[in-house]
N, C-alpha and C positions, 0 to 999 in steps of 0.2 A: 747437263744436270742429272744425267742417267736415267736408268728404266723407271724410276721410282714414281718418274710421272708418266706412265703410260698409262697409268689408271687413274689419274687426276686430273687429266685434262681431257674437254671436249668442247668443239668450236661450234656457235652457232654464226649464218647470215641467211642474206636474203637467198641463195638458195637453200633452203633449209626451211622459208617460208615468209622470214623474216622483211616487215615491208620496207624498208631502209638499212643499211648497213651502218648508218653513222649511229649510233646509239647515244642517249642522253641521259636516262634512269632508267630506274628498277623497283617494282614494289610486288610487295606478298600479300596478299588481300585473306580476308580472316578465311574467306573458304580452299587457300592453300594456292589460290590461283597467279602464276608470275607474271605481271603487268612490263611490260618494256614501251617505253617511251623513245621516240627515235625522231628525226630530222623529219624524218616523211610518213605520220602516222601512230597508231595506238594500235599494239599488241598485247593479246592475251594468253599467255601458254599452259596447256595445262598437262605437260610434261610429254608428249609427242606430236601435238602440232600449234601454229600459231592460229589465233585467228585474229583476222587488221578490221579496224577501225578508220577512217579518213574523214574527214574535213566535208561537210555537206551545208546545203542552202536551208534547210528545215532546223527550227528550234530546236527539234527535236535528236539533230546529232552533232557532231563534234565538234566545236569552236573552229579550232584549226589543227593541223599536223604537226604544227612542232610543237614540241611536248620534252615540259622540263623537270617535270615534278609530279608525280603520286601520292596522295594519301590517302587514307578512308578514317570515317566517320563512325559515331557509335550507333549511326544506323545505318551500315554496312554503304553507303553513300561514299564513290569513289572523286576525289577532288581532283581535278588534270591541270595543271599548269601549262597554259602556253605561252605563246608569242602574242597571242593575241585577246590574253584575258584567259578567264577559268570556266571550265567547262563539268557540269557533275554526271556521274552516272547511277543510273538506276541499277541494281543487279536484276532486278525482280522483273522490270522493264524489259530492262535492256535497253535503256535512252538516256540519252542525255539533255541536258537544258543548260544553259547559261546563269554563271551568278551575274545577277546584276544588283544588289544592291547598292545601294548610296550612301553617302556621311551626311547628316545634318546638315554640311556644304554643299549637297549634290556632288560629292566625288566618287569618281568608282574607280573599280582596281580595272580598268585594262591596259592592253599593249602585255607588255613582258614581263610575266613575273618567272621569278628565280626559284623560289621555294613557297612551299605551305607545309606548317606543324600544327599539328591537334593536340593542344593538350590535355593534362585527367581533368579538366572543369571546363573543355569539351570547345575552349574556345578555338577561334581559327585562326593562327598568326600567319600571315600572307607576306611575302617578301616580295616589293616589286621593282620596276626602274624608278618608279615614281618616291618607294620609301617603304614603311612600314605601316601594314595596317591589320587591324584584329577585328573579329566580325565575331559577336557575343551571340550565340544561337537562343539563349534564355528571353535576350529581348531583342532578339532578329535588328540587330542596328553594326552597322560598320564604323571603326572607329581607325582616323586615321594620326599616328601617332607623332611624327614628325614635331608636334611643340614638344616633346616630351625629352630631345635630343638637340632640339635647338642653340641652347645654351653652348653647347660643344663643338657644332659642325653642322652646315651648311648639307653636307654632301647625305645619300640616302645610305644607309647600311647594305654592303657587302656577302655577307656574311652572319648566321643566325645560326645558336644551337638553347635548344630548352632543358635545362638540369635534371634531375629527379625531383627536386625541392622547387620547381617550379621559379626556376632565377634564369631568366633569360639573357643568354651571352651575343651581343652584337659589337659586330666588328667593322668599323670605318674606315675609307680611304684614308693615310695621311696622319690619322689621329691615332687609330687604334682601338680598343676594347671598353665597350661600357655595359654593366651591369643594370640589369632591369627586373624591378620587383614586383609587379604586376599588380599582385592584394595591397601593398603598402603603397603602390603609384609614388617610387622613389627611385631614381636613376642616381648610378656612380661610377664614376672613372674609375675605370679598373688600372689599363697597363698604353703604355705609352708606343704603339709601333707604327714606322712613317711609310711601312710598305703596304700595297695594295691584299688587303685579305680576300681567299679564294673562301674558306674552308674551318666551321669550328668544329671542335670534339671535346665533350669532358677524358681525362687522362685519371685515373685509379679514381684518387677522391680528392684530392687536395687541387688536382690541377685542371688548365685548359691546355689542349693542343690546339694550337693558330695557323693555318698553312697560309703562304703569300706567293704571289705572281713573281717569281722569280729569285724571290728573297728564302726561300726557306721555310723549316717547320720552329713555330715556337711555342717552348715549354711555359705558363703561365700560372703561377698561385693564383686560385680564387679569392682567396681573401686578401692576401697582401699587394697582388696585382707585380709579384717583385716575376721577369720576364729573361727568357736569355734562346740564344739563337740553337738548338740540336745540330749536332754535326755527327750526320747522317751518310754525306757520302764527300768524301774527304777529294775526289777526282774533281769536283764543279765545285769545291769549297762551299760545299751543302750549298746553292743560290739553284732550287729548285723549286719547278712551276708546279706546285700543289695542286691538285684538283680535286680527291676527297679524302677522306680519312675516312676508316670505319672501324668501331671494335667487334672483334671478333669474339675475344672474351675477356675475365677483366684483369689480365695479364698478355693479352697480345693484342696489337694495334694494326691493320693495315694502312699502310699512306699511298695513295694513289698518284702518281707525277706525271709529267711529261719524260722521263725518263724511267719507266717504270713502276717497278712495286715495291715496297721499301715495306720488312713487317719487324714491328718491334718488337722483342719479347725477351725475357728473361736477362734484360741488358744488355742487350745486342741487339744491330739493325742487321737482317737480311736481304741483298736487294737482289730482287727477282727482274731478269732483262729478257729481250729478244736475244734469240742465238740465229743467226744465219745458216741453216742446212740442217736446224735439227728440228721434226717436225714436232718434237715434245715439248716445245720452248713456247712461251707467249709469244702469241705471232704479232704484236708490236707493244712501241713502249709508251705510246701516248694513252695511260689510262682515265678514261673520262669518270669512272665511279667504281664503288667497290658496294657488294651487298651480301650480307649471310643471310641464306633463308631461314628459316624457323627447322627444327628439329621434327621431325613425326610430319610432318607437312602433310601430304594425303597419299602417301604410296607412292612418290614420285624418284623418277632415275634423278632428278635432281635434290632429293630430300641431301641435308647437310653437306652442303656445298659452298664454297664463295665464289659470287659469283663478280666476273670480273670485263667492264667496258670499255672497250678497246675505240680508238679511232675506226677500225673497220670490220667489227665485228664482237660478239660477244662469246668471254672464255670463261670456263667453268673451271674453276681448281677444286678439285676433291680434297674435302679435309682429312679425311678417313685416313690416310694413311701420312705419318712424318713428314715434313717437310726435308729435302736431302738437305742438311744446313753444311754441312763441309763441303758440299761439291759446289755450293751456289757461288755466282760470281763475285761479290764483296761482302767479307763478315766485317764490321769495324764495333768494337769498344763504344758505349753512350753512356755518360754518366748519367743517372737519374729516369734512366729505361726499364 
């Protein structure tokens, strides 16, 4: 790929301080701090060292180590997703506690959750094995939403992204995509796809990007729900294991795969791979997640960065300088990129 990335890249793991190598997310917490979530543990970086987190017998700390999800709250209240339910933290503390609320039915969110989104009316959407549930912090109740998708599918949603307009996109096994309107409590079949979703992302303004477990990325009208498969990497007839998307900005997309980094932009896919013997190269192509930190961040050698989650380790791509797009390994043509 040439020199170009001798200044964009640099490798974090557990020698580095890092409590686990497998990495699962990533978040930026309002005071600039980089959260890593990993197989074995909760780190905190604040741009030259980690510090871990683990899994304790006291109320007072971590649910457990595996850790799928980050967000925080609008009162600086850090939300952790594990294996075994969610875990909050205090900044001011420095502790953590258990949610445990209940539905009206006595159900609570434990076991595995996948994701949690906070949206601007501060609610909590929880994504878990068990389905979907939203916890309203105005009257402190958990609400679990499963009749609300009934009608559709049996199975829990996959798959979760929150609009700007506040139109929540969920994606099912089998089925496919259904629109969800929160204030008007109205659900709609959006688009019809039989493949397992990994991954949603809003696309410019018109669209969704859908990523699936071996089926590829798909382009999706929001309104019209009309859906068609991107051919992205013409060697596997695009049938690639999605695992996140992120936008970088609102002309360039990252897709994170089991074969790499696929970034879309200007009408064209560039796909970013492992090289063998070259140590400026992603040193692998199983990417678990993609994250841009915030700009101005706090004085950090990581300020504007993407940051990038490897099966064994965390890569940093420096945005600062070009991407070399003629020397990468596949340019291909996309219509509607």
């Amino acid at each position: 790929m040439g020199n170009l990335w001798a200044q964009q890249i640099k490798h974090y793991n557990n020698n580095s301080g890092l409590s686990h190598n497998t990495v699962m997310c990533l978040f930026q917490d309002s005071k600039g701090f980089i959260w890593v979530g990993t197989k074995n543990g909760l780190n905190r970086f604040d741009g030259h060292d980690f510090k871990v987190y683990q899994r304790g017998d006291s109320i007072n700390e971590l649910r457990n180590s595996m850790i799928y999800c980050i967000t925080e709250d609008k009162d600086k209240t850090l939300w952790i997703a594990t294996d075994k339910g969610i875990s909050l933290y205090d900044p001011f503390t420095e502790t953590f506690s258990n949610f445990n609320k209940q539905t009206d039915k006595q159900e609570r969110v434990d076991g595995f959750i996948n994701k949690i989104y906070i949206d601007k009316s501060d609610r909590v959407w929880i994504l878990s094995g068990d389905g979907l549930f939203i916890y309203q912090p105005s009257e402190d109740k958990l609400y679990n939403m499963h009749d609300r998708f009934a009608p559709y599918t049996a199975y829990a949603p996959r798959a979760l992204f929150l609009d700007e307009d506040g139109t929540a996109y969920l994606a099912f096994p089998d089925i496919g995509v259904i629109k969800y309107d929160i204030d008007g409590d109205k659900t709609t079949f959006l688009a019809r796809n039989d493949n397992t979703p990994t991954a949603i992302c809003a696309y410019k303004e018109q669209y969704i990007l859908l990523g699936t477990l071996d089926k590829g990325l798909f382009l999706i009208n929001k309104e019209t729900g009309e859906s068609k498969k991107l051919q992205i990497d013409e060697s596997r007839n695009s049938d690639i294991y999605v695992r996140h998307i992120e936008k970088i900005s609102k002309d360039e997309y990252w897709v994170g795969a089991e074969s790499g980094i696929y970034v879309l932009k200007d009408g064209a896919v560039q796909h970013i791979t492992y090289e063998a013997y070259n140590d400026l190269s992603i040193s692998d192509n199983a990417i678990y997640a993609l994250f841009k930190d915030r700009e101005g961040g706090f004085g950090l050698e990581v300020t504007s960065a993407v940051w990038s989650i490897f099966l064994s380790n965390i890569l940093i791509l420096r945005t600062s300088i070009p991407l070399p797009i003629k020397t990468l390994l596949a340019v291909t043509e996309s219509e509607n990129l």
